[in-house]
N, C-alpha and C positions, 0 to 999 in steps of 0.2 A: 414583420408579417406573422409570425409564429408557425403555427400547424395549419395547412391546408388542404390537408387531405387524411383520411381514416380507412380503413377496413379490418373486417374480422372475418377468416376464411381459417375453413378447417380440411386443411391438404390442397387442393384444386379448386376446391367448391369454396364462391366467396357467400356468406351468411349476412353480408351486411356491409354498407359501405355510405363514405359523405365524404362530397367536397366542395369545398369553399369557394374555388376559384375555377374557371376552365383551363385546366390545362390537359394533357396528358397524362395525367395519375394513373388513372386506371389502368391504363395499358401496360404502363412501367410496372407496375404492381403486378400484375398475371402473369410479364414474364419473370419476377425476381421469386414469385412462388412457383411457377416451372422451375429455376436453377434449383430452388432448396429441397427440393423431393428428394433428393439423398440425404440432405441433414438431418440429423438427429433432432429429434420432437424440442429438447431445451435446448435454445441455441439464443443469442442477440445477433446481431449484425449491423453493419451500416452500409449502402449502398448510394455512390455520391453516382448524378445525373444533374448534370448543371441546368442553372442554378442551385438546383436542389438536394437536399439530403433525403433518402429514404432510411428512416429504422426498424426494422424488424425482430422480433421477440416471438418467439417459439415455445408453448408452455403448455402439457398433456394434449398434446392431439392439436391444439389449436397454435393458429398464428394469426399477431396480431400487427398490422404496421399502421403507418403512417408517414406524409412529406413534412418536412418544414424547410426554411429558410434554414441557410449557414451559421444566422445570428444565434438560431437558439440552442446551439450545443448540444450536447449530447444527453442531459440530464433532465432537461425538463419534458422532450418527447420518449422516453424510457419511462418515467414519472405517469408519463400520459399513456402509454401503453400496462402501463403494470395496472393504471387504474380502470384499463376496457376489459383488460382480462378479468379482474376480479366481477366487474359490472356484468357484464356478459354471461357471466359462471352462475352469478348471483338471483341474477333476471330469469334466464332459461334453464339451468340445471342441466340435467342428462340431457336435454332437448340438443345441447349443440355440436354434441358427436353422433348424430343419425338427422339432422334436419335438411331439408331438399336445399336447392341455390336459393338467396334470399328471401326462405326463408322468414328471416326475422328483421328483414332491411326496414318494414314499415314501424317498426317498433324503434328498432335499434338505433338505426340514422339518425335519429331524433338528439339520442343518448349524446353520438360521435360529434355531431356540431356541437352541444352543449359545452360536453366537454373539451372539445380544441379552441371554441373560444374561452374555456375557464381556462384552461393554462398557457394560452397566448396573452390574454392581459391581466390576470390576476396579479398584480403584483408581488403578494407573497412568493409564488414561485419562483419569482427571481432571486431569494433568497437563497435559494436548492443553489443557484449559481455560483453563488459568493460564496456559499460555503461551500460548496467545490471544490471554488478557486484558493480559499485558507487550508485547507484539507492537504491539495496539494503542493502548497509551500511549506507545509509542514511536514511531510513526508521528504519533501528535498532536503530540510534541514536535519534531518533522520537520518537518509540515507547521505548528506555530506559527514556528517558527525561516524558515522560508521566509516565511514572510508577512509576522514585521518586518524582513527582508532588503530585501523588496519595496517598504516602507514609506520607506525610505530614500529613495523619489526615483524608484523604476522601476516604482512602483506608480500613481504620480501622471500618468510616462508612457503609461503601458499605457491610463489610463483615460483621459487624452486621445485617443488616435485613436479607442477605444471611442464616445466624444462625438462625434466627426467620422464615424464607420460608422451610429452611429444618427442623426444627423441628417440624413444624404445625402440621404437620400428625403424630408425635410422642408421643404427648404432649396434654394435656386437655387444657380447654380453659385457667383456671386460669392462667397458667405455659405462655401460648402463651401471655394474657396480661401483665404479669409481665416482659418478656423478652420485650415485646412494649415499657413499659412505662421506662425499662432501656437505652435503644436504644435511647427513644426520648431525654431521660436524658441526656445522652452521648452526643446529639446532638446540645445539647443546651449549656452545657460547652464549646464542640469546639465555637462553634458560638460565646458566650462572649470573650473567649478567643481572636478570632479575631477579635473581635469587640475592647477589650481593648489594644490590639496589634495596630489596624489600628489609633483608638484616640490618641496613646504616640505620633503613626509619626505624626498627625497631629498637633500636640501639642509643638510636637520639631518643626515643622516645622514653623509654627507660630512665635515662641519664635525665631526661627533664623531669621527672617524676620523682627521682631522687634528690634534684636540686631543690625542686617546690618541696618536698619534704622538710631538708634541711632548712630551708630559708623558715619556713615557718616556727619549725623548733625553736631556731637560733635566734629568733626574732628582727629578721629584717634581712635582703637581700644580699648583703656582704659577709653574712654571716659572722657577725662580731661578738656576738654572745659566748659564744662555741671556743673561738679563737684566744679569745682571752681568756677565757678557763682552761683550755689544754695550758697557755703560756703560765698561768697561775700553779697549776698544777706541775710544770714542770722546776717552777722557779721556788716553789714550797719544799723537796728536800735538799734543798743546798741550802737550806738557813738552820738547820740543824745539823 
């Protein structure tokens, strides 16, 4: 079903308004801009009323919502609100922070069905969804790849001084420095630990670099060239 309902109201006062279907929008709509009179001017929101989602966007002075069904998630009525505000902004200018209650409904309305059915069946916009939906399987894979980083060792960190912050207030001092000075202890192991981890590769690494040296010298990987000449050179003064 997509979007079935629009408006644009600035505080109290609604400027403009359409809907698709009969239902009770409207009403739901005047009391969820009654709750927001203390929120601050930027704000999003969602407001579930079964069947329905209501979403709301709060942008200099003005707020903009709209209903849709469950189906269409949360991107493509956001989508359709960022594109009223800008339209709206664009159409009347200064006019829509001082203009009377609608206002500008005979104009505007026009605007709001147009575009709830453009982003109810355009199908490009269903695009916005799917990429969403890859958006955030990639951030899980993000945020799983972080975590067995963490695991490694700096996760085990992080949760000791976590044990030392919550105990604080549990615990006399003694008890507080002793779990410090295990913690640091702790920290200092790891720390060698990869410290004598990082010296082997270097160490192997070295050592490989010296062997591809030689092997090249020597002409070939057993180093044979080399070997028989030191054995030549050693076996040349005992024949004199």
């Amino acid at each position: 079903m997509g979007i079935l309902y629009g408006m644009v109201a600035r505080g109290q006062v609604v400027l403009a308004e359409f809907s698709a279907t009969q239902t009770n929008a409207s009403v739901v709509a005047r009391l969820i801009l009654e709750r927001m009179k203390e929120v601050k001017n930027n704000c999003i929101s969602s407001f579930s009323h079964h069947p329905y989602i209501f979403h709301v966007k709060g942008t200099d002075g003005l707020t903009v919502l709209c209903m849709a069904d469950d189906a269409s998630g949360r991107i493509i009525p956001f989508a359709f609100l960022e594109d009223i505000h800008k339209k709206i902004v664009k159409t009347f200018g200064r006019a829509v922070h001082s203009a009377s209650a609608y206002a500008m409904n005979d104009e505007f309305s026009r605007v709001l069905c147009q575009q709830m059915d453009h982003f109810s069946r355009n199908p490009n916009v269903d695009r916005l969804n799917r990429l969403k939906g890859e958006m955030n399987q990639v951030q899980s894979v993000l945020i799983d790849n972080i975590e067995n980083a963490l695991e490694r060792g700096d996760r085990l960190a992080l949760l000791v001084e976590k044990a030392i912050t919550m105990q604080q207030p549990m615990q006399g001092n003694n008890s507080t420095v002793a779990l410090k000075r295990k913690a640091r202890s702790y920290k200092n192991v790891i720390w060698w630990r990869d410290c004598k981890f990082t010296a082997t590769l270097m160490l192997l690494f070295l050592l490989t670099i010296v062997y591809v040296s030689l092997a090249f010298v020597c002409n070939g990987l057993f180093l044979s060239s080399c070997f028989n000449h030191m054995t030549m050179a050693s076996v040349v003064p005992h024949m004199f």
